[in-house]
C-alpha positions in Angstrom: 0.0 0.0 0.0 3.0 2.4 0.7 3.0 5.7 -1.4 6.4 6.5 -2.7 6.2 10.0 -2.8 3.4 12.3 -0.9 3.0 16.0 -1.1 1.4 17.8 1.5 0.0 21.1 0.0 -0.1 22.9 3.4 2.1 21.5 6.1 0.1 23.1 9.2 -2.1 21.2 11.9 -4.1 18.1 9.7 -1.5 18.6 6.6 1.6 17.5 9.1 -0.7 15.5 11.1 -1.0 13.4 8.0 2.4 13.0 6.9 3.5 12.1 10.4 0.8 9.4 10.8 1.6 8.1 7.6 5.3 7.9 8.0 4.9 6.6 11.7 2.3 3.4 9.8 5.7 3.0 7.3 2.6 3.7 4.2 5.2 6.6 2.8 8.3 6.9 1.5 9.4 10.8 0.6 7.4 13.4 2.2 7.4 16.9 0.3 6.2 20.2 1.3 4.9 23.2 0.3 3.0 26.3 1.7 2.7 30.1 1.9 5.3 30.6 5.1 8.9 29.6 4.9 8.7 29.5 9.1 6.3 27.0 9.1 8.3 25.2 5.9 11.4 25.2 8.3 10.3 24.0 11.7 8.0 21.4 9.3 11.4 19.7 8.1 13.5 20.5 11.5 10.8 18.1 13.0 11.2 15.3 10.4 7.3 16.0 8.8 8.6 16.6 5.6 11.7 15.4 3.9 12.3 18.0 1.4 10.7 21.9 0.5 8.6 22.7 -2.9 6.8 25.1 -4.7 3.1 23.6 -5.2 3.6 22.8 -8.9 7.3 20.9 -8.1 5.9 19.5 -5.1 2.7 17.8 -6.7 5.1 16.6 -9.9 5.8 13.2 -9.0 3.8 12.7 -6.1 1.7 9.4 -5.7 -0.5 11.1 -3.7 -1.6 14.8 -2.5 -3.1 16.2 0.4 -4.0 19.4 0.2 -4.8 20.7 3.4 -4.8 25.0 3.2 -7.8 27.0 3.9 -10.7 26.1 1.7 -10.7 29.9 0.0 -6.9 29.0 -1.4 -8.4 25.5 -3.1 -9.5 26.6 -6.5 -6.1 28.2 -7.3 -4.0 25.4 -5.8 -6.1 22.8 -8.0 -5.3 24.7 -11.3 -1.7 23.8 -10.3 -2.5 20.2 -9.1 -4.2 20.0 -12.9 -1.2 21.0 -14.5 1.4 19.5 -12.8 -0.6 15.6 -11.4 0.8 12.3 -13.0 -2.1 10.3 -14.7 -1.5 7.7 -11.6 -1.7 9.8 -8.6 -4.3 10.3 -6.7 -5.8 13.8 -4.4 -7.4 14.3 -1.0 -8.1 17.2 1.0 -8.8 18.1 4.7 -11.0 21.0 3.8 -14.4 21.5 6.8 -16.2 22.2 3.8 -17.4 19.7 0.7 -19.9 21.4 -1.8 -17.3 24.4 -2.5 -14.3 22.1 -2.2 -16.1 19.8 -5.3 -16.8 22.8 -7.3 -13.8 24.0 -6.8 -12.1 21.0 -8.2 -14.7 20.5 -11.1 -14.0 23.9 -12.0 -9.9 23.7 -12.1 -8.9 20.0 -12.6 -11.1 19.3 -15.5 -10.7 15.2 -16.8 -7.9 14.8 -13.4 -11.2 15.3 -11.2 -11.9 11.6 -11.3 -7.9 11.6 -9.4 -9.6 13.7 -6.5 -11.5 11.9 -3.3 -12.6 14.7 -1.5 -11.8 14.1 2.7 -12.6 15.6 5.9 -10.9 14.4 9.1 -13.1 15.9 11.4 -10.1 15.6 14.1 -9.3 19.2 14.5 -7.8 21.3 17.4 -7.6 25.3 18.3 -4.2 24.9 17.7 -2.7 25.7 14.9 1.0 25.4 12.2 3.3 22.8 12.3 4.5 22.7 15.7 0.8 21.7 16.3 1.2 18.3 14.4 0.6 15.1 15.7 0.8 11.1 14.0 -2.0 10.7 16.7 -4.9 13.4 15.8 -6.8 10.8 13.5 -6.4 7.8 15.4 -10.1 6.5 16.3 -11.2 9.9 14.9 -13.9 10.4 11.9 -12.8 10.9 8.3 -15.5 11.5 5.8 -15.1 10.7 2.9 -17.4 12.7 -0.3 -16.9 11.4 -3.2 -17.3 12.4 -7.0 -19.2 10.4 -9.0 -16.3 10.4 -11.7 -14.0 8.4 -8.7 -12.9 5.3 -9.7 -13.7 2.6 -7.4 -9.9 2.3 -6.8 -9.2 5.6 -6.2 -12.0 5.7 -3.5 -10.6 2.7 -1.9 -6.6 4.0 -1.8 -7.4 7.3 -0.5 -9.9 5.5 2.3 -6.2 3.2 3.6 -4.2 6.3 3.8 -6.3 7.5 6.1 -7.3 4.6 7.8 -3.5 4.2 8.0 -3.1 7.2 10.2 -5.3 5.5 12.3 -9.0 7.1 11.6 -12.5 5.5 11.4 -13.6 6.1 7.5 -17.2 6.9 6.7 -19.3 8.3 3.4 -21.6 11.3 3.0 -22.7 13.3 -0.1 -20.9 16.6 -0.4 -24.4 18.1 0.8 -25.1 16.0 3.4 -21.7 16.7 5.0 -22.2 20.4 4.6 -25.8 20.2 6.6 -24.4 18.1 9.4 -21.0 19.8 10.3 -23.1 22.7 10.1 -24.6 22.0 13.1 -22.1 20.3 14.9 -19.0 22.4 14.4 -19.8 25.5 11.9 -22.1 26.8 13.9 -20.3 25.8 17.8 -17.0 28.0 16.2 -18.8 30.3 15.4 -20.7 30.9 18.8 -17.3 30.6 20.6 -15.6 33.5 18.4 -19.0 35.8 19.1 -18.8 35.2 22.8 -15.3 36.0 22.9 -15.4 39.2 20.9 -18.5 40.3 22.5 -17.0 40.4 26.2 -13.8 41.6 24.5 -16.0 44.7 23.3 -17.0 45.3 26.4 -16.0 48.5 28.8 -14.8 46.3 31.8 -13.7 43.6 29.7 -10.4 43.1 31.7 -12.1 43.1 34.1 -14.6 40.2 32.6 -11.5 38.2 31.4 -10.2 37.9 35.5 -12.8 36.3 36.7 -13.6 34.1 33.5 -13.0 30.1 34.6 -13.3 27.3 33.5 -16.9 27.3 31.9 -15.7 30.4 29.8 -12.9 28.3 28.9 -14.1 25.3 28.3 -16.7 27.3 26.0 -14.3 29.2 24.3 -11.4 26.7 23.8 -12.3 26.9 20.0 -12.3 30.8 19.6 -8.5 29.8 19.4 -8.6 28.6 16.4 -7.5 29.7 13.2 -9.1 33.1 11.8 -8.5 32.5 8.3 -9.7 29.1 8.0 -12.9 29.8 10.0 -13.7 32.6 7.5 -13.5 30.3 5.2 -15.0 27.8 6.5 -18.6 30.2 7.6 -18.2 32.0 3.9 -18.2 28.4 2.1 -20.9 27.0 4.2 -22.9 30.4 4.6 -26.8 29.4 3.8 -26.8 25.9 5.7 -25.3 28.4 8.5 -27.7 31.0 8.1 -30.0 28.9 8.5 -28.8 26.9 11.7 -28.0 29.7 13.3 -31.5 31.7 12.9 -32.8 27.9 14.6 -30.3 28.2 17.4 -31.7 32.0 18.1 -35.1 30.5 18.5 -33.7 28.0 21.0 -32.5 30.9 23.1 -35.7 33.0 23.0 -37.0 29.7 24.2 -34.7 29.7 26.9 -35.0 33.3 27.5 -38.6 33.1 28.0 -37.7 29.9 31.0 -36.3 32.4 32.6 -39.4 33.0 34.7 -39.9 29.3 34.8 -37.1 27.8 36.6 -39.1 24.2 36.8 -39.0 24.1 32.4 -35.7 25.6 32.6 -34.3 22.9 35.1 -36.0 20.3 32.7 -34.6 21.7 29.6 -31.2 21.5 31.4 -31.9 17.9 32.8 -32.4 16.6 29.2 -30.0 18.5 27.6 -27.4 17.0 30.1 -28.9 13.3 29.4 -28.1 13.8 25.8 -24.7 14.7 26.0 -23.6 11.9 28.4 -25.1 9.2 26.4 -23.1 10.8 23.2 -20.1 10.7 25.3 -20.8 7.1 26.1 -21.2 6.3 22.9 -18.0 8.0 21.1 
């Protein structure tokens, strides 16, 4: 199964976490690089993620297989070099948070080479982000979904589904659609109530004040607000109606909630089953 050659098209958090588990499963042989900061390039190689520094176009070359793994806004212009520069036998995955822009990006710039492309999320991500963030242990018994393009080859489906299961993740199959309407939900719309909270107290008068006595339920809520800005624009651009629209449900809940204010019985209930789902997800993942 080993891939001779990889090319990691942005060598930050999932990008480096993906060459590292892939080298630590022996399913690689040369690991090459490229990206927009010649920092990140640097401490990247000083660590051992890559073996060697490229532009895009060199990088992709001879490559077996790609991974690009940059913002989702960067995708369409790093495809239109993928197109130029892919061998007829490699094969393409991403780690974009977003699928229906990702595949029209990708239909749009790799013309005939789309069939080479299996669209990927690893939904294994952490506030944390660059090379020095990389670990060959962020997928292990984590979710990758896979979307793929009806053009795919069976083949090309399967070989892109053992790298990752080589670094250790649980593979599974949406539509590009479906994926977009779920993570939605689950972690579109959670980022982007962590980044309001944040800036809203930060936009406050006596917000140093505010920060000093925040604790561990502001942290624990806000963990995520850590994350990286560019991607996250991104990300809520990309995914902007199924967004919209969860977060225009998620105000309802809160007038809901509002309005048990003066009903501490509902609001205790509300709070008793919300608490009941979340530990019997947590016994279940």
């Amino acid at each position: 199964m080993p891939f001779e050659r990889v090319a990691i098209i942005g060598v930050g958090l999932i990008g480096g976490s993906f060459a590292l588990a892939l080298k630590q499963a022996k399913a690689c042989g040369h690991v090459v690089g490229a990206g927009r900061s010649a920092a990140n390039l640097k401490l990247a190689r000083e660590r051992g993620i890559i073996d060697s520094v490229a532009d895009t176009g060199t990088a992709v070359k001879d490559a077996d297989l790609v991974l690009v793994a940059s913002p989702v806004g960067q995708f369409e212009d790093i495809f239109s070099l993928v197109a130029k520069n892919l061998k007829p036998s490699a094969l393409v995955t991403d780690g974009g948070s977003t699928k229906r822009d990702v595949v029209a990006a990708a239909r749009a710039a790799l013309g005939p080479k789309l069939a080479q492309f299996v669209p990927a999320h690893p939904v294994a991500g952490a506030e944390k982000s660059g090379a020095g963030a990389a670990s060959a242990e962020l997928f292990r018994d984590r979710r990758v979904i896979l979307t793929p393009v009806r053009e795919n080859p069976d083949r090309a489906i399967a070989r892109v589904e053992e790298a990752w299961t080589a670094c250790g993740a649980r593979v599974s199959r949406m539509t590009p659609e479906e994926h977009d309407a779920v993570l939605g939900v689950v972690s579109h719309l959670p980022h982007l109530l962590a980044y309001a909270l944040v800036h809203e107290v930060a936009s406050r008068e006596n917000s140093a004040q505010l920060f000093s006595f925040a604790a561990g339920g502001f942290r624990d809520f806000t963990r995520i607000a850590s994350s990286h800005p560019e991607m996250w624009r991104d990300i809520c651009a990309a995914n902007k109606d199924r967004l919209a629209e969860e977060l225009s449900r998620f105000s309802r809940k809160l007038d809901e909630v509002k309005r048990l204010l003066d009903d501490p019985a509902a609001l205790e209930k509300l709070f008793a089953e919300a608490r009941a789902a979340r530990d019997a997800w947590i016994r279940s993942s």
